[in-house]
C-alpha positions in Angstrom: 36.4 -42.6 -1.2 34.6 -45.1 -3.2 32.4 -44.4 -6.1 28.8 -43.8 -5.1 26.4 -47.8 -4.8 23.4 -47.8 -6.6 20.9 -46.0 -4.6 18.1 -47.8 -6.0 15.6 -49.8 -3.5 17.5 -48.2 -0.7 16.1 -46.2 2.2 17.5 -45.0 5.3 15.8 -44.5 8.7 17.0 -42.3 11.1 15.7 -43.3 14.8 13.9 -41.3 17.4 13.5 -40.6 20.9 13.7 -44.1 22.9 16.3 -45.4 20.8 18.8 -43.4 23.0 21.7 -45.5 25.7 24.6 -44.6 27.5 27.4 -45.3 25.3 25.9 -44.5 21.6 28.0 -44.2 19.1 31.4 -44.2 21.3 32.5 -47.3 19.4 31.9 -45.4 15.9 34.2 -42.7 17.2 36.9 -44.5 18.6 37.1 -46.7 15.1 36.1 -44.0 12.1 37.7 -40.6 12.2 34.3 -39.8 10.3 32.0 -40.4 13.1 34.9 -38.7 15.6 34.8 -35.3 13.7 31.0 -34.9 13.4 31.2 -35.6 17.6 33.7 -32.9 17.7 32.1 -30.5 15.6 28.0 -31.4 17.4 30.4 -30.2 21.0 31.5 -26.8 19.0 28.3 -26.2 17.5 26.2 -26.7 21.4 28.9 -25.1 23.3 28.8 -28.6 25.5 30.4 -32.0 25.4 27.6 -33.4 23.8 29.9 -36.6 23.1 30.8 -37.1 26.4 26.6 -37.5 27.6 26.4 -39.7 24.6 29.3 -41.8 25.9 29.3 -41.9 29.0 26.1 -40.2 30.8 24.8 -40.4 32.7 21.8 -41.7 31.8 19.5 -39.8 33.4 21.1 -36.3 31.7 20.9 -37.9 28.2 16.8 -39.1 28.4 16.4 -35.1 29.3 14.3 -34.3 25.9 16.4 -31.5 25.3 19.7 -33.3 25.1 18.3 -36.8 24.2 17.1 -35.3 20.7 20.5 -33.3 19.7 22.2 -36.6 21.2 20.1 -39.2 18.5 21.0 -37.0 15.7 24.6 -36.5 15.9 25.1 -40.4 16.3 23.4 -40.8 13.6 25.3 -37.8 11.6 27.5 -40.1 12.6 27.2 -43.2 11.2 25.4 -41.7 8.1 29.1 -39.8 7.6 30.9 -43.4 7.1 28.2 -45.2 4.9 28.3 -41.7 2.7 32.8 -42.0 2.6 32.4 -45.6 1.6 30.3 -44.7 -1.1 27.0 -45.7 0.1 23.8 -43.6 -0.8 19.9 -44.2 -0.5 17.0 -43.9 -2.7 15.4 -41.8 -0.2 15.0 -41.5 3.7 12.8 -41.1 6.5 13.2 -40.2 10.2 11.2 -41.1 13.3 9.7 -37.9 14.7 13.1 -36.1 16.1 14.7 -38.4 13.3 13.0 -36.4 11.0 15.7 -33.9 11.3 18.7 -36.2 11.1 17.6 -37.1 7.4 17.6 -33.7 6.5 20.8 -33.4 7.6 22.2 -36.4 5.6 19.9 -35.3 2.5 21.6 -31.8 2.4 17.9 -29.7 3.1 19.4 -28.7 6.7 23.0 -27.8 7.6 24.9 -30.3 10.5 25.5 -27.1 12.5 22.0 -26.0 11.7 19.9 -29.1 12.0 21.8 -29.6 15.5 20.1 -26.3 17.0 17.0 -26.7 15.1 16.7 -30.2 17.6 17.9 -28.6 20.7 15.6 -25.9 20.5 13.0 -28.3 19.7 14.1 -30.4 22.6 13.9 -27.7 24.9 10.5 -26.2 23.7 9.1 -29.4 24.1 10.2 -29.8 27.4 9.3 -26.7 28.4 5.5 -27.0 26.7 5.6 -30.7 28.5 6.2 -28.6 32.3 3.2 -26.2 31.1 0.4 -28.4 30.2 1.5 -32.2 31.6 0.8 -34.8 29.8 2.2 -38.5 28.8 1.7 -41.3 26.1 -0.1 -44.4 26.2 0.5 -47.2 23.4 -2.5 -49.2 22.4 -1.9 -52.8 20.5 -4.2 -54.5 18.7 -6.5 -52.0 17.5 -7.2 -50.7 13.7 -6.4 -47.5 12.8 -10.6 -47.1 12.4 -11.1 -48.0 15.8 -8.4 -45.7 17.0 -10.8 -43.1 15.8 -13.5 -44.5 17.2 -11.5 -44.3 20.3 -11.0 -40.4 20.0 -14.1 -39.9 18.7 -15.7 -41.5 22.1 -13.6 -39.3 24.0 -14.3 -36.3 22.1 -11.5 -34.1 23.2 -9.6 -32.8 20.3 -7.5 -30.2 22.7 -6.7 -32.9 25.2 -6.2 -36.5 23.3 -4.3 -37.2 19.7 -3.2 -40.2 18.0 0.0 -39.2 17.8 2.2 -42.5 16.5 0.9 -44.5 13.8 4.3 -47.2 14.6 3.1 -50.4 12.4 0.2 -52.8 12.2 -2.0 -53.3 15.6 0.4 -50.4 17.3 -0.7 -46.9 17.7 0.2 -44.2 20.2 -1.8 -41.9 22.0 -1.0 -39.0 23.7 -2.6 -36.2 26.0 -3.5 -35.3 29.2 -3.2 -38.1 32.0 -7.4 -38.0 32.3 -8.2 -37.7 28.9 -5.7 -41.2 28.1 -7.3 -42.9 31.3 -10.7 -42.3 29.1 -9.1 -43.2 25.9 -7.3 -46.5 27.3 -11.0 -47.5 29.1 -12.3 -46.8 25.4 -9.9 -49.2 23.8 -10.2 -51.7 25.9 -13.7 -51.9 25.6 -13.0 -52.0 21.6 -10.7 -55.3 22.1 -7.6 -54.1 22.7 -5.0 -56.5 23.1 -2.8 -54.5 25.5 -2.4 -51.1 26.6 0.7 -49.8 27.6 1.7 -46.2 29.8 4.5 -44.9 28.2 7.2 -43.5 30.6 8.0 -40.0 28.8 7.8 -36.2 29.6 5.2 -35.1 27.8 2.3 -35.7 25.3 4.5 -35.1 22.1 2.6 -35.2 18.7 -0.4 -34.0 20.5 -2.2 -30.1 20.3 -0.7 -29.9 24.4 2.7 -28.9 22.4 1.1 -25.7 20.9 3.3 -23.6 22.6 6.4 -25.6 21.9 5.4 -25.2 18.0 5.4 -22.2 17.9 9.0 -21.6 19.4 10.2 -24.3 17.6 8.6 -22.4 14.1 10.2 -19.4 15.0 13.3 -20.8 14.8 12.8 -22.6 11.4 11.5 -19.2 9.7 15.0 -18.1 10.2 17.1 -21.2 8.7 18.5 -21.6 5.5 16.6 -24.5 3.8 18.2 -26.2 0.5 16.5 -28.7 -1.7 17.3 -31.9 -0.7 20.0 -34.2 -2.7 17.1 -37.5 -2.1 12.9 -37.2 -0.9 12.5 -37.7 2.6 9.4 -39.1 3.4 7.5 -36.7 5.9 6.1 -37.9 9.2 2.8 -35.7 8.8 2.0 -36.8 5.0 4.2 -40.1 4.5 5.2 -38.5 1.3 8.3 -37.6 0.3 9.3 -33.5 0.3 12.6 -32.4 -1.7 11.9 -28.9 -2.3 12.5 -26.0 0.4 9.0 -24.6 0.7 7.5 -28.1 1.7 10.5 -29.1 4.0 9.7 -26.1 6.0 6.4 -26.5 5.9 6.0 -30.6 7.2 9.1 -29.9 9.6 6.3 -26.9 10.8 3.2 -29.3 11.1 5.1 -32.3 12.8 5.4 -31.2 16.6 1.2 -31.1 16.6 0.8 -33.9 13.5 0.9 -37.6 13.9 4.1 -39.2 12.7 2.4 -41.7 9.7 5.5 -44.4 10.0 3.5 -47.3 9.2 2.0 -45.2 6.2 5.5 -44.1 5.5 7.3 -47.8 5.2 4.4 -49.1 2.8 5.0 -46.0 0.9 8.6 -46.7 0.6 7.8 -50.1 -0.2 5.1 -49.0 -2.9 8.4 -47.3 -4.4 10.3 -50.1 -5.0 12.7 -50.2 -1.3 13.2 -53.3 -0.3 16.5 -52.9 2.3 16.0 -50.3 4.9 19.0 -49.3 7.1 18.5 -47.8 10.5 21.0 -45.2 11.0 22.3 -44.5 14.0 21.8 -46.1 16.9 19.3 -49.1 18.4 16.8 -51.4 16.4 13.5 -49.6 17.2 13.0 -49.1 13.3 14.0 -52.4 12.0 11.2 -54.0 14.4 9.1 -51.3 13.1 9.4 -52.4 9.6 9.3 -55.9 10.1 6.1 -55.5 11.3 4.8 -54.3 8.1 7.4 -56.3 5.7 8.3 -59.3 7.0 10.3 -60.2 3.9 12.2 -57.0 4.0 16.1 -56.4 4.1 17.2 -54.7 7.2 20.7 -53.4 8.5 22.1 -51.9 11.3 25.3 -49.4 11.9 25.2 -48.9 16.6 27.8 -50.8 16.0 31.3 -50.5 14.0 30.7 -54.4 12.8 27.5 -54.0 12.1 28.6 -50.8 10.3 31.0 -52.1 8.3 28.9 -55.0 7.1 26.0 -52.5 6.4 28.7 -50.7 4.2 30.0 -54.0 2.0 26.2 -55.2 2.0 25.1 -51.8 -0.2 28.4 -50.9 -2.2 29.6 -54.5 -2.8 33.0 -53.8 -1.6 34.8 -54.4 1.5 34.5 -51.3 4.2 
């Protein structure tokens, strides 16, 4: 293993749900015997062939919630696994709502084995809240974050409508139930909106309809061992960063019903002094995410083993 890179004005992202495809992270396996262990141990840990859904499907098994979730965060176990044995570290991290848990995982606060059940459970709670009190997302472009208030505000049901993705600039997400979103989307457009886009999902995740999914999901996160983590991960609900135990557990409680602050989150890496961001597993979702905020920003990929391998050489300085 090489000696650890200079973490400094690195930060890895760790994607979330909708970054998922039929064939993640097969590549990775069949060319790092990293990325093939941490496959074979997420298929010991579930009791499945996670790998095998990842790999091959089909498709419409891995966009379940439950599996698409456990699925995103051992791909991007991992890729984090061969960036960490060629020496590469970051400055800190940050994970899109389900990739929340995935950085805990590579920052040490959760256990692989652990963090994988953590997700599954949360998977399945939110798919089972999502069956109990339907609901769906509805993306709304163009609007300030002031007017997306004004938005709920208008509609005036707390219970029923959340802002529940703050992505970047201009993009925010709503989600509820299917009336209150028809009211909020009429809302926005009368505001200016420049588009407003359904969202094809399960449920209204990030919203208060996932009550009941919190509290399963909390239930199972009293009961795991959390350690401080080795770098801060920036927290979806505060877009600070947490390193200690009691506030890990605590934001990982609050972020099934809280907003996830991404937009807030980059400019408060950026305030920190990270200017390369590397998406971690697989897709690009994030790297669009931040170019929105930061044009001039350094992104990097690892889906792929080229891209992978480049990523590696680009923050150690030394060939993968």
């Amino acid at each position: 293993m090489n000696a650890p890179a200079a973490a400094a004005g690195k930060g890895f992202l760790f994607p979330g749900q909708g970054s998922q495809a039929v064939g993640m992270g097969k590549a990775l396996a069949e060319r790092f015997p990293e990325a093939r262990a941490v496959f074979a141990e997420a298929d010991d840990v579930l009791g499945f062939a996670i790998s095998r859904l990842c790999f091959e499907g089909p498709a419409e098994e891995l966009t379940r919630t439950e599996n698409t979730q456990p699925a995103l965060l051992v791909t991007s176990i991992a890729a984090f696994r061969v960036l960490e044995a060629r020496g590469s570290s970051p400055a800190c991290a940050a994970g899109h709502s389900a990739g929340e848990y995935a950085a805990h995982v590579a920052a040490g606060s959760l256990t692989f084995a652990d963090g994988l059940r953590l997700i599954r459970r949360r998977g399945e709670a939110m798919a089972g809240a999502g069956a109990d009190r339907p609901g769906s997302m509805t993306a709304i472009l163009g609007l300030t974050a002031d007017q997306i208030d004004a938005v709920l505000r208008a509609v005036d049901r707390p219970r029923d409508l959340a802002a529940a993705n703050y992505n970047s600039p201009g993009q925010v997400v709503l989600s509820g139930t299917p009336e209150a979103l028809e009211r909020g989307a009429e809302e926005a457009k009368r505001l200016g909106a420049k588009k407003v886009v359904p969202l094809t999902v399960s449920a209204a995740f990030h919203s208060p309809l996932m009550e009941a999914a919190a509290a399963r999901l909390n239930e199972a996160l009293d009961t795991v061992a959390i350690a401080p983590a080795r770098f801060p991960v920036y927290a979806n609900v505060s877009a600070a960063p947490v390193t200690e135990p009691d506030a890990i557990r605590r934001t990982l409680r609050e972020q099934l019903l809280g907003a996830v602050r991404w937009e807030q989150t980059v400019r408060a890496m950026l305030a920190a002094g990270i200017g390369t961001f590397v998406e971690v597993g697989h897709g690009k979702v994030l790297r669009g995410l931040v170019r929105g905020v930061e044009k001039g920003a350094t992104l990097l990929g690892t889906e792929e083993p080229e891209a992978l391998e480049a990523t590696a050489q680009a923050l150690t300085g030394a060939p993968a």
